[in-house]
Every structure is written in C-alpha cells, then in structure tokens.
N, C-alpha and C positions, 0 to 999 in steps of 0.2 A: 155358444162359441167359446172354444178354450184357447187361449192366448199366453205363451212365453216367449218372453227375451232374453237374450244369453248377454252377462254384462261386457259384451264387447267395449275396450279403449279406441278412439279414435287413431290407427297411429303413425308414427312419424313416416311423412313421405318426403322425400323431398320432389316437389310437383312444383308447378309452374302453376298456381292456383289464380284465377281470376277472380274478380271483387264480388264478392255476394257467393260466396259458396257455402255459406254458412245454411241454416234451419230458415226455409224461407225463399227460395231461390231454385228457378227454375232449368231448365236447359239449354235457353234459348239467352240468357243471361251470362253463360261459361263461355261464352264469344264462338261457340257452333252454329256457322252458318250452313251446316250439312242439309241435303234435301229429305224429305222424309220418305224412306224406303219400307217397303213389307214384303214381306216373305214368305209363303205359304207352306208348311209341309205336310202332306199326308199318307198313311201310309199305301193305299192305294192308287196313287199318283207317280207316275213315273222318274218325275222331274220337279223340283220345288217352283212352285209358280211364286214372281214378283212383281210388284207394282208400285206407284207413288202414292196413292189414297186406298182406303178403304172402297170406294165406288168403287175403282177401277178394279179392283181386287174382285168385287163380287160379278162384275160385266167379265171377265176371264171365267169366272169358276161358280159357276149359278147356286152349286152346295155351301156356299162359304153362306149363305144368305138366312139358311137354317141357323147357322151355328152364330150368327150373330145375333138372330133373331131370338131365338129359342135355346143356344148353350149346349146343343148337343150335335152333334156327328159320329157316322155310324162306324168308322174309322179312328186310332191314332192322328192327333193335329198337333200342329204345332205354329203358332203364327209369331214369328221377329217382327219387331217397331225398332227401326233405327232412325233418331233426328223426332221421334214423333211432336207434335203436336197438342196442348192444353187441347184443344178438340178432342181431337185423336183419342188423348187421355180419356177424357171424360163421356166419350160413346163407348169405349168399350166396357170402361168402369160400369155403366148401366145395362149395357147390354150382358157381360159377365155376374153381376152383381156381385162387382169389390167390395170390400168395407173401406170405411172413408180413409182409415188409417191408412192399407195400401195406399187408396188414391195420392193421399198427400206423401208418402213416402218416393213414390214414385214422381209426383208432380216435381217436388222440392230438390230433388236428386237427394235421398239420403245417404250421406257416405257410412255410417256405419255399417259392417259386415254381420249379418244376422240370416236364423229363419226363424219368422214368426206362422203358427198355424193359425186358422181360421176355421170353423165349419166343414166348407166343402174343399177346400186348396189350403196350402201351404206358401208363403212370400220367402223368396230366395232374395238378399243383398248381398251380391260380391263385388270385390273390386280387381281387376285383372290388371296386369305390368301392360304399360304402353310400349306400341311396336316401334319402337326406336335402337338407334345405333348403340349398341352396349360397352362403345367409348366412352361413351358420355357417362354411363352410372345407370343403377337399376331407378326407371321412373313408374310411376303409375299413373292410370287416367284418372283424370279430375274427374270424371262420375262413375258410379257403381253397372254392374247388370244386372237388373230387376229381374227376375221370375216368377210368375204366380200358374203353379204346378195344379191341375187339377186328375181328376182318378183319370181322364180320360183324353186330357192335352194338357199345353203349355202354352204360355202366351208370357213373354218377354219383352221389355223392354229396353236400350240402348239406347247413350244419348251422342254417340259417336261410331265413328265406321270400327269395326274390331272383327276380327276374323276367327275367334272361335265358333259364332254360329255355324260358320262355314263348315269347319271344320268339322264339327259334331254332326250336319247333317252329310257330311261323306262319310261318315262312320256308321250313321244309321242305316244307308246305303247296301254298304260292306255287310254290317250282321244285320240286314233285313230278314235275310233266307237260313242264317242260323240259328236264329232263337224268336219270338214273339218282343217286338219290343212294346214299351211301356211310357209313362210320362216322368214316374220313377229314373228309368233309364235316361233320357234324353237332359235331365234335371244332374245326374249322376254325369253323364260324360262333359255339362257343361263345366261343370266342377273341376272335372278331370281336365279338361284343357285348358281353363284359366291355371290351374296350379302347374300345367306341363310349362306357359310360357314363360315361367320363374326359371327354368333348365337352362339356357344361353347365359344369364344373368348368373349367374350361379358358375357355370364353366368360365365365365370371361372375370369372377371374382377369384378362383382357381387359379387361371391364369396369370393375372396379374400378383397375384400373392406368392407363385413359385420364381415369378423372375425378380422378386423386392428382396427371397430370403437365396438367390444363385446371386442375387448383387453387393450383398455381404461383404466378401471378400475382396470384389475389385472396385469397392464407393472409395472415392477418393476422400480425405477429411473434409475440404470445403465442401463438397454434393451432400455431407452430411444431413445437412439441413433439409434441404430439399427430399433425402432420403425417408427422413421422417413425418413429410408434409404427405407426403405419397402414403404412407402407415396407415395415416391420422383418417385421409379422405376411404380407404379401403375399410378402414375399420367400421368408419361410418357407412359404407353401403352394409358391410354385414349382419351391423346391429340394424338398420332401414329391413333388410331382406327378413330376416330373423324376426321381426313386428309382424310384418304380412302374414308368414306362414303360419306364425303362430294364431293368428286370427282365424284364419282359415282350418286351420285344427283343430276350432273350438264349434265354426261351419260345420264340418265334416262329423265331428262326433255328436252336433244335435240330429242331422240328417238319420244319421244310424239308427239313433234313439226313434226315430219317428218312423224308420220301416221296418224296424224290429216289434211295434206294439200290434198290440191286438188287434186285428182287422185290418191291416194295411195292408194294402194292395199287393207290394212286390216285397216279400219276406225275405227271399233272397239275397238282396240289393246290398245286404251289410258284407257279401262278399266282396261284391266290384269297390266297394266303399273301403275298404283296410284296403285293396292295392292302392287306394289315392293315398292312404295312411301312409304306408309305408315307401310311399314316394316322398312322401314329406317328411319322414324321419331320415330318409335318406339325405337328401336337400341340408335338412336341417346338421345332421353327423357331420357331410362338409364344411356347410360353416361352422360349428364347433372347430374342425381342424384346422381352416383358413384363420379363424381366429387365436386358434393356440398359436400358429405360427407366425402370425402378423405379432402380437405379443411376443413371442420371443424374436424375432428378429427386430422390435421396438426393442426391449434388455439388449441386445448386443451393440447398437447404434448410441446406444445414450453408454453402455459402456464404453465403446469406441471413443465418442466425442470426450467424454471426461479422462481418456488415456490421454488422449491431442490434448485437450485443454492442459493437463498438469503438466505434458512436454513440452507445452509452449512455454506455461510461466516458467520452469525452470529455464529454459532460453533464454528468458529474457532476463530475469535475475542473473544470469550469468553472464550476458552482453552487459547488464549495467552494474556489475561489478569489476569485470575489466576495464569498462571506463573508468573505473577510480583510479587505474595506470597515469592517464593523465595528470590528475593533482598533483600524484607526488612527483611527476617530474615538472611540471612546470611550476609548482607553489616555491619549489625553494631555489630553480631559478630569478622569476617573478621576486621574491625576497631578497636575495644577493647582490643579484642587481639594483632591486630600487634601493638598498641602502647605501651602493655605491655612485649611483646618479644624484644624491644629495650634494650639497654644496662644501663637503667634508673634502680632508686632505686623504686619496688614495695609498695606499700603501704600495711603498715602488714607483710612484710618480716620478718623482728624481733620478729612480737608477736606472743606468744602460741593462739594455738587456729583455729579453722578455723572461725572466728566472718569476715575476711578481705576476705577472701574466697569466701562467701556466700552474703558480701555487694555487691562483684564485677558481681558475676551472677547474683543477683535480678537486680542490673543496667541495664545490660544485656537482661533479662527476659525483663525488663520492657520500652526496645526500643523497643524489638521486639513487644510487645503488640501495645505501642505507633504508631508504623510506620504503624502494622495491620490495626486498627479502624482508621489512618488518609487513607488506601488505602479503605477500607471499607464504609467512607463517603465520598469518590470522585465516588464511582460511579465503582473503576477498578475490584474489586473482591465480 
C-alpha cells in the first residue's frame, strides 16, 4: 500500500459548528437527525435505484448482492450513503475491504480536504458550500464528502442531504451515450460540482462589492461607519472563499497526479481536470478584483472620514473661539459695574443730569469695542 497526504490547513469557515466536531466524533453527533438514504447507480440501469437499508437495496436489485458480497460488478457502479449509519459503515468497510484509516476518517467525519491512495482505491475528502441563502455569507457544511473511487465504482459517503450527487448522476445520464464513462469520471465531476456551488457565492460577493464601491460617492459622513462595517464583513467572506478554493487546488492538482501515472485507468482525465482548474483560477481572478476594490474603496472611506473628521474639529475650534466674544464684552461690563456697586461715592451722584450717566456707558461701550478689535487682530474671532 502506498500512502500520501497533501499538508492540507484546516480552514477558516465561518460555520455553525456543533460540539464534538473535532478528531473523534461521529455524524450522528453534528445534531443530523436525517434518515439514512442509498442510491444505486449503474451503468446499465436505466434509472438510479433508492432505498433506506442495504437490505432493501439488495430485495430491489438481486446484482447488488454480488458486489457486496464479492466487490465486483459486471458494470460501472456507483452507490451514495447519505445519514449512513456506524453499521452501515462498518459492513461495507468489510465487505469492500477499507483500510481502517478510511474507516475512521469516514466514521469520525474528517474535515480535512485530501486524497489519500490505497492499493486498490483511492479516498476522496471534500467539503462543499452549504445550500443556503447567499444573504447570509458563503457557509460551508459541518462535514466533508467522503469517496472511496475504485478502478471499477465509487461508493461515497454524506453526512447530510446535498445535491451534488444528484446532480453528477444527471450528467452521467447526458454523456452516457457519448463517451464510456469511468469511476475516474464520476470522482472528476463530483469535484466539478462541489467547486461549481462556490459560483452564486462568488457572484453575490461581486455584487455586493460593486454597490459598497457605486456608494462612494452618495455615503453620507455619519453612514460612514457602518460603510466600513460592511468592507470589513465582505472582505472577510473573500479571504473565507479564497481558503476553500485554494484547498481544493491542492485536491485537484493531487488528482491530476494520480491519473497522469503509470497504469491509471483514465489517462485522459487531467483534461476534464484543468477545466475544474481554470474555473478556479477564474473564481479565484474575481476575488483578487473584489478584493482590490473592497481595498480601495476601504482608502477612500477612511480618507473621507478623516476629511469630516479635520472639518469638524476646525468647526468647532471656531465656534469656541467665537465664544471668547462673550468675555470681552461682559468681563468689563461685570467689572465696571461691580466697582461701582461697592459702597464708594459714585461719580455724578450729586449732579443733575444724566451727562455722568452716559460718560460711564461710553467708557463702557468703549472697552467692549476695544477688547473686540484687540480679539479681532489676534486671530480668535
């Protein structure tokens, strides 16, 4: 048995992770109370046959009984485990003969993204974007989709409902009658479709990034804030989106390697395989630009804000230097008077006339003038 791992990083999701997700923890522990579903596909079947057990499965389809018993079919197979079962697990693990590694990788719910080979098969771990409203942000499912590719089926595992299976068996469908497909193939489009449902995520990141860098111009200073609250959470789905794929590019390039070598099955396969590539460079090209633009429309907002900010404080420096208007005229008021409210003899008290009256208020007047044009040529008012 020859065995590699690709040093995949665990990476940032932002998920609704339930307790025990860690090395250690099973499916039935992620709080899926889903029923356990199988799926049959062959290529000389007309129709994917389903059931809830393995029994039932083989009371439908009397050939499934070989291939559980004995590991071969005379046909292309491919059997989905959705919701499976520690049972479930562990009959087919014997009955295929896993090595125990899959077993537990599979049991455990492994979330790292890998393909490890084996002998006779190869173990596929991906983690696909969960089908949720793309309001919300790009999420991904709390467990991987297991596949263990053999020269002549595939047999997967899911620990939740997901509609790529689906999906890749309407496509096998479609090019049944055009080309011979393969286990290679079915392994290759599952690929293909988990990385296609990155595409909405990815447009609604587009989205929202062209109406943050068209609202530029009409953010009001106080939405400022909240201007860049909105930056902050986009940037983080991009750098979130930007993890994933890049994991998935490290998938995709061990795949290559493995039906490129000597003696593999579908030599071919590294063609269908660069168009996932270059989907994902694609992918990946937009958020480079989302990101350069979220970045520069982050520089224009915090330019903006510190333009307001320096016109405010000038504002107000300038309202509370007007206010030193008041001192000068009331401090020499407030003075004049209180030293003529003393118990002193006023000047003019004695005389008819208001001529002492009117001397005292022009003096008066004419501090307040005086103190004005000296605030006036300092610069304060």
């Amino acid at each position: 048995m020859s065995t590699f791992k690709l040093p995949f990083m665990v990476p940032f999701t932002r998920t609704f992770r339930g307790k025990g997700e860690d090395k250690g923890t099973n499916g039935k522990e992620y709080g899926h109370s889903e029923p356990t579903q199988l799926s049959f596909f062959s290529s000389h079947l007309d129709s994917c046959l389903h059931a809830s057990s393995l029994e039932s499965l083989e009371a439908i389809y009397e050939p499934i009984r070989t291939l559980l018993d004995h590991g071969r079919h005379n046909e292309l197979w491919w059997l989905d485990i959705t919701a499976p079962s520690e049972e479930d697990i562990e009959i087919l693990s014997r009955r295929f003969s896993l090595h125990p590694l899959t077993t537990e990788d599979i049991k455990t719910g492994e979330t790292r993204e890998k393909i490890e080979l084996f002998g006779p098969y190869y173990f596929l771990s991906l983690r696909p974007p969960s089908p949720v409203d793309t309001n919300e942000g790009v999420r991904t499912s709390p467990l991987n989709v297991y596949a263990v590719v053999f020269r002549d089926g595939v047999l997967s595992f899911s620990w939740s409902s997901n509609p790529h299976a689906a999906h890749v068996r309407s496509r096998m469908k479609e090019h049944q009658s055009h080309f011979p497909l393969t286990s290679d193939w079915i392994c290759y489009a599952l690929i293909d479709d988990i990385v296609d449902g990155f595409g909405p995520f990815i447009t609604s990141i587009d989205g929202g990034v062209e109406m943050i860098e068209d609202s530029i111009s009409i953010t009001r200073p106080d939405d400022i804030g909240l201007a860049l609250q909105r930056i902050y959470q986009w940037r983080k789905e991009v750098m979130h989106v930007r993890h994933l794929l890049n994991d998935k590019t490290d998938v995709i390039r061990c795949f290559a390697r493995h039906c490129d070598a000597p003696g593999a099955s579908s030599s071919q396969m590294s063609l269908y395989l660069s168009d996932i590539q270059d989907h994902v460079l694609t992918m990946m090209g937009k958020l480079d630009a989302s990101e350069q633009m979220l970045s520069r429309s982050q520089s224009k907002f915090l330019s903006q804000l510190s333009f307001d900010s320096s016109r405010m404080r000038n504002q107000i420096m300038l309202t509370l230097s007007r206010l030193t208007l008041v001192p000068c005229i009331v401090v020499p008021l407030q003075f004049i008077t209180g030293l003529f409210g003393m118990n002193t003899h006023v000047p003019g008290q004695g005389a008819d006339g208001l001529a002492w009256w009117f001397s005292i208020l022009g003096v008066v007047l004419t501090l307040v003038v005086l103190f004005y044009n000296i605030a006036k040529r300092l610069g304060v008012i």
